[in-house]
N, CA, C and O atoms as CSV, one atom per row, in Angstrom:
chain,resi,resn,atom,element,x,y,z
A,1,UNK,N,N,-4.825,12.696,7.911
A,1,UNK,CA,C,-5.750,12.282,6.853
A,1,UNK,C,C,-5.821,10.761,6.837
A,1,UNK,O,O,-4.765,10.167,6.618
A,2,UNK,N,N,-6.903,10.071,7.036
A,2,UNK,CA,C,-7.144,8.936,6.619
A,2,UNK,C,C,-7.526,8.117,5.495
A,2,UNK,O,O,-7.559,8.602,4.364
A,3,UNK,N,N,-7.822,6.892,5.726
A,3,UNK,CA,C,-8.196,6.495,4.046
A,3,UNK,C,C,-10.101,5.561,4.734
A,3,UNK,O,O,-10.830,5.712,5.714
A,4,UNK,N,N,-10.106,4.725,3.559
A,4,UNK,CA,C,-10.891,3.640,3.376
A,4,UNK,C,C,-10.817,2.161,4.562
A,4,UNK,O,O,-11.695,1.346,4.846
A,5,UNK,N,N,-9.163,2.308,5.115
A,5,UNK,CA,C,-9.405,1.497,5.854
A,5,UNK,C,C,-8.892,1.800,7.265
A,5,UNK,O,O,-8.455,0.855,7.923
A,6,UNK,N,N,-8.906,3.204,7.866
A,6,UNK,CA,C,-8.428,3.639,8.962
A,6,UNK,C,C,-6.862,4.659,8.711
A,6,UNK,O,O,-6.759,5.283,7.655
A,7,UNK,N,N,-5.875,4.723,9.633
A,7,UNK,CA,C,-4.810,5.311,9.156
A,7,UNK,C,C,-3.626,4.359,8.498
A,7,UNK,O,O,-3.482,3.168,8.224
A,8,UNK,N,N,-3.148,5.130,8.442
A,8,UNK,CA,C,-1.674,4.770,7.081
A,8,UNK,C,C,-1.152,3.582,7.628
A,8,UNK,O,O,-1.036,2.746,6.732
A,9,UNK,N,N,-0.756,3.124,8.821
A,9,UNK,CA,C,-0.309,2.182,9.318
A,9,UNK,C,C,-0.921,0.687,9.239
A,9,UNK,O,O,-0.481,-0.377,8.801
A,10,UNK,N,N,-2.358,1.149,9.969
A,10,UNK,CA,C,-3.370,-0.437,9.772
A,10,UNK,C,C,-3.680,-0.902,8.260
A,10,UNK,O,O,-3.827,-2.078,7.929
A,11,UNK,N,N,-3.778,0.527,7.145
A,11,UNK,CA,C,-3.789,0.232,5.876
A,11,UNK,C,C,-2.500,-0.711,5.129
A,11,UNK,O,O,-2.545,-1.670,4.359
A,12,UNK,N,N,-1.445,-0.013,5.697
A,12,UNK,CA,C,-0.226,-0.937,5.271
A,12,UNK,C,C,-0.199,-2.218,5.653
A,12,UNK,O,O,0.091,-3.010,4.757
A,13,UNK,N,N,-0.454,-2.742,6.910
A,13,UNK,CA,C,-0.190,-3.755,7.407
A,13,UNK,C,C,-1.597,-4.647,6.660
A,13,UNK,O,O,-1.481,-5.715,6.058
A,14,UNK,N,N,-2.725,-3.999,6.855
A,14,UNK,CA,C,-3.311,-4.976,5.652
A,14,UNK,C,C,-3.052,-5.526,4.153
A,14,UNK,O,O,-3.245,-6.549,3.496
A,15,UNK,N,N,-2.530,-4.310,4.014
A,15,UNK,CA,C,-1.767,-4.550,2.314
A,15,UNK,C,C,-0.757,-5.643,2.317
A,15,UNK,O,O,-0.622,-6.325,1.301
A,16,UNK,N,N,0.283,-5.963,3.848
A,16,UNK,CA,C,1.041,-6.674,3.842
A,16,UNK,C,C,0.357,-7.877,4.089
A,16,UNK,O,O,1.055,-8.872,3.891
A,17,UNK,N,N,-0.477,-8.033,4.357
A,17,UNK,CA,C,-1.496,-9.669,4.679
A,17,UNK,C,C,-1.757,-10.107,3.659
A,17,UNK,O,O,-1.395,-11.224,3.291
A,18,UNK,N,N,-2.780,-8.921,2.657
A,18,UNK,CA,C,-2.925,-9.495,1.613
A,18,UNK,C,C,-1.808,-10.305,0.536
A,18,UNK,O,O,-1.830,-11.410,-0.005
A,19,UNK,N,N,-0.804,-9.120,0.527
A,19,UNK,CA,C,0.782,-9.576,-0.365
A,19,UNK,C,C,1.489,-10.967,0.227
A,19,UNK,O,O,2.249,-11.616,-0.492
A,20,UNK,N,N,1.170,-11.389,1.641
A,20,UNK,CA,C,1.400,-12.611,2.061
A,20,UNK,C,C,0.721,-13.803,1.716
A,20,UNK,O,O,1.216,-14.919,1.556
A,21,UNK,N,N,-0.864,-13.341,1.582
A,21,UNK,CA,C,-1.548,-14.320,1.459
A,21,UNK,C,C,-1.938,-14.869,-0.120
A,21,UNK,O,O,-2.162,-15.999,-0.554
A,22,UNK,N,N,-1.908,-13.446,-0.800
A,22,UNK,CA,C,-1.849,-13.864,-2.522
A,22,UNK,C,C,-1.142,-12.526,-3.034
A,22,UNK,O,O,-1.558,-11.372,-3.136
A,23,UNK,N,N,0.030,-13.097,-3.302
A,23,UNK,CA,C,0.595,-11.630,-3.646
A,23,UNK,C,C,-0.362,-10.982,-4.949
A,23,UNK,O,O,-0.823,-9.846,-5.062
A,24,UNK,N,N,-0.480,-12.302,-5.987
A,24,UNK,CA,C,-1.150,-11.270,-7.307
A,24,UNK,C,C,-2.127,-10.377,-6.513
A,24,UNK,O,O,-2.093,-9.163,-6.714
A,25,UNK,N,N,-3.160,-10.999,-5.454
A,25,UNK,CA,C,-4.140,-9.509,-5.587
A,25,UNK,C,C,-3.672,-8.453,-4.836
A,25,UNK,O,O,-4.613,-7.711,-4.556
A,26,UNK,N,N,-2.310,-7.952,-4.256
A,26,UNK,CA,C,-1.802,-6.796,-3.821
A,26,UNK,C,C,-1.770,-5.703,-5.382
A,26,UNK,O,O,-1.894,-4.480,-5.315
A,27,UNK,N,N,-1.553,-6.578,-6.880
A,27,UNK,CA,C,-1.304,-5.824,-7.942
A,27,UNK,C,C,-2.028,-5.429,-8.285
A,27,UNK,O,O,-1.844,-4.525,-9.101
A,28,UNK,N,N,-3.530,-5.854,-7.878
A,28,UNK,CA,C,-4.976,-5.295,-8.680
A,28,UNK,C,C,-5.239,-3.436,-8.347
A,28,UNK,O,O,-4.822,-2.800,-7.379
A,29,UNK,N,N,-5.721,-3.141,-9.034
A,29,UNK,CA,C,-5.677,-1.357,-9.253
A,29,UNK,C,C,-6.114,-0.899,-7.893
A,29,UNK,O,O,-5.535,-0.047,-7.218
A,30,UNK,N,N,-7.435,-1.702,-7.494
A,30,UNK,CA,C,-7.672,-0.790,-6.341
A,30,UNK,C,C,-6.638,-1.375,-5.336
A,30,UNK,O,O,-6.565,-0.501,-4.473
A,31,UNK,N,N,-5.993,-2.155,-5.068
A,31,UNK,CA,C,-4.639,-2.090,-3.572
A,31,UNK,C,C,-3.394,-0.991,-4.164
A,31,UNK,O,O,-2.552,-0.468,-3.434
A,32,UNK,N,N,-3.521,-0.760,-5.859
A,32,UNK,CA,C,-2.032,-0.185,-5.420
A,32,UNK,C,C,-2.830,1.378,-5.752
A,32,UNK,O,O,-1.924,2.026,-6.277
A,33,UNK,N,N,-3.636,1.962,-5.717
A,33,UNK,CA,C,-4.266,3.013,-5.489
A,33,UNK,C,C,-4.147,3.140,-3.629
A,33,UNK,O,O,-3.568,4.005,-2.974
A,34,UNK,N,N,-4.790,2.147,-3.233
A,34,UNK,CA,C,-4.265,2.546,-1.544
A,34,UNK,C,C,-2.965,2.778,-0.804
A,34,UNK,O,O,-2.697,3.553,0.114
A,35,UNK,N,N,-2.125,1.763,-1.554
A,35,UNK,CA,C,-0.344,1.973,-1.953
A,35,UNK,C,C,-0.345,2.833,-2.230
A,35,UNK,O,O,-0.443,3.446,-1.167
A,36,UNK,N,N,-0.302,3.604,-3.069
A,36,UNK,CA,C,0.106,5.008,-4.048
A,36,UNK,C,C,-0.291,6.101,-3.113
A,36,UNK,O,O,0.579,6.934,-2.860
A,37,UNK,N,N,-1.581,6.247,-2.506
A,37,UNK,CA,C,-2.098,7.235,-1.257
A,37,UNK,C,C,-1.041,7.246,-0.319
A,37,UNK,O,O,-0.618,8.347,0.032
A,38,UNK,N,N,-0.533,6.208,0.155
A,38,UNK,CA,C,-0.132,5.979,1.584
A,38,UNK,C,C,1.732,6.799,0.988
A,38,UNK,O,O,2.329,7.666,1.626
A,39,UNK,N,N,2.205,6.173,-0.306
A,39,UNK,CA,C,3.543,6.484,-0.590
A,39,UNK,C,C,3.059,8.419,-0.652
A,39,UNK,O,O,3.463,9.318,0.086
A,40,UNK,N,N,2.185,8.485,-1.700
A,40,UNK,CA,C,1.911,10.336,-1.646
A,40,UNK,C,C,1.548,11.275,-0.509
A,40,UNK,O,O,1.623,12.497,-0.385
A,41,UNK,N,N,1.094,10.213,0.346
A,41,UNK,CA,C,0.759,11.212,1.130
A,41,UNK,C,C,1.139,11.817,2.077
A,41,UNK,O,O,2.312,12.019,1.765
A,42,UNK,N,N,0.906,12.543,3.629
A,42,UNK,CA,C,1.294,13.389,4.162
A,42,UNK,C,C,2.057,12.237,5.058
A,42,UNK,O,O,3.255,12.504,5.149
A,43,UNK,N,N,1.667,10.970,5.776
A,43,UNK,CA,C,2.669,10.185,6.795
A,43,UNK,C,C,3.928,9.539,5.672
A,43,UNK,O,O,3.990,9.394,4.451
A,44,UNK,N,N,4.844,9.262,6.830
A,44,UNK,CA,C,5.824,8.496,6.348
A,44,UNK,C,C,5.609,7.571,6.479
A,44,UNK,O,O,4.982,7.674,7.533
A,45,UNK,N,N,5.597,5.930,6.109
A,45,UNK,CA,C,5.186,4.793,6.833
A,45,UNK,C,C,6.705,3.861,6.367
A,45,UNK,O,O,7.111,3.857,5.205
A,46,UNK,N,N,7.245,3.283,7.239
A,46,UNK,CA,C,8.824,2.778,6.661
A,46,UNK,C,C,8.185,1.404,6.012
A,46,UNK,O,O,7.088,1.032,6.430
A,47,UNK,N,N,8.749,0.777,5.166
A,47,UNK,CA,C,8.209,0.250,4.415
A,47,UNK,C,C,7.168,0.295,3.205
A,47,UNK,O,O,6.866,-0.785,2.697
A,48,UNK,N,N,6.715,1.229,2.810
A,48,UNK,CA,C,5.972,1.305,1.872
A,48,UNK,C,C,6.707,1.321,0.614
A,48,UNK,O,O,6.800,0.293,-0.057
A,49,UNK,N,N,7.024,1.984,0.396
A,49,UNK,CA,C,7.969,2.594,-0.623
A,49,UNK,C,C,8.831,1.251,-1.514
A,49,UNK,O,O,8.942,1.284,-2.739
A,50,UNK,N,N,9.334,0.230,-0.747
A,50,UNK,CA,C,9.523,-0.999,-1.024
A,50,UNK,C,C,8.665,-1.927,-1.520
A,50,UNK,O,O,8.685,-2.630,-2.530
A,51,UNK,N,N,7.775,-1.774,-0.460
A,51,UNK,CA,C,5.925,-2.303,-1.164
A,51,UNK,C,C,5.032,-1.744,-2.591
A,51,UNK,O,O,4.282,-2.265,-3.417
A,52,UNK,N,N,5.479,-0.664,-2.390
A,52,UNK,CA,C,4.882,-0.208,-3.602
A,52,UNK,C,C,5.886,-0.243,-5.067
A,52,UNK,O,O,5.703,0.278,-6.167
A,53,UNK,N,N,6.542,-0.743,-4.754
A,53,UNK,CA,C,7.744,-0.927,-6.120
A,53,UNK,C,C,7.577,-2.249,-6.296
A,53,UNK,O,O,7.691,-2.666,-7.448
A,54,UNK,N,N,7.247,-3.279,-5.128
A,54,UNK,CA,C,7.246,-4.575,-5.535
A,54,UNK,C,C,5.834,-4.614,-6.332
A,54,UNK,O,O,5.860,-5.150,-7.440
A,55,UNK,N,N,4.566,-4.074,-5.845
A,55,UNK,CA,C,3.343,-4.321,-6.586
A,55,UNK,C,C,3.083,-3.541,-7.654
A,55,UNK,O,O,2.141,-3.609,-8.443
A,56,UNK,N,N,3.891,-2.880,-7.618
A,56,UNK,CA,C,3.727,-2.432,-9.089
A,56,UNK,C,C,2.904,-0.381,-8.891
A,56,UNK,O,O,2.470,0.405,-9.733
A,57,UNK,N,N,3.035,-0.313,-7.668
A,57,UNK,CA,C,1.955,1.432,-7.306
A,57,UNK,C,C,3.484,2.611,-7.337
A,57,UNK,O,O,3.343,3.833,-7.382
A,58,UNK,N,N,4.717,1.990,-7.307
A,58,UNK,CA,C,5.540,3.431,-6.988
A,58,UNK,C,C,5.988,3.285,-8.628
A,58,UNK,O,O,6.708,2.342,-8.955
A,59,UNK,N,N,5.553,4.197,-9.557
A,59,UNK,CA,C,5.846,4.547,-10.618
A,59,UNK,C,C,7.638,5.497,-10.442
A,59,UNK,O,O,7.850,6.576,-9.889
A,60,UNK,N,N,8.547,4.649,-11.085
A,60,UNK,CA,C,9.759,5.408,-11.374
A,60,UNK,C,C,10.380,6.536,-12.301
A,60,UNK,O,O,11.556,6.874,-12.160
């Protein structure tokens, strides 16, 4: 299953550009909605899960 910006991997690694380049806009709703997909969904991706706790998408 894919998303909006290809598979789980190229999505992450964009998410990580953005969080490099301005972290606030990794927190805006629509990145941690793409976060939140990638943590729920069917791939594993190592690193997310860390990512999504820092921006605020892995609800505890």
């Amino acid at each position: 299953m894919g998303n909006a910006l290809g598979d789980g991997k190229q999505t992450f690694a964009a998410l990580r550009r953005v969080e490099a380049a301005a972290p606030q806009e990794a927190r805006r709703p629509a990145l941690r909605a793409l976060t939140a997909g990638l943590l729920y969904g069917p791939t594993r991706i190592e690193g997310v899960r860390e990512f999504g706790a820092r921006t605020g998408a892995l609800v505890a």
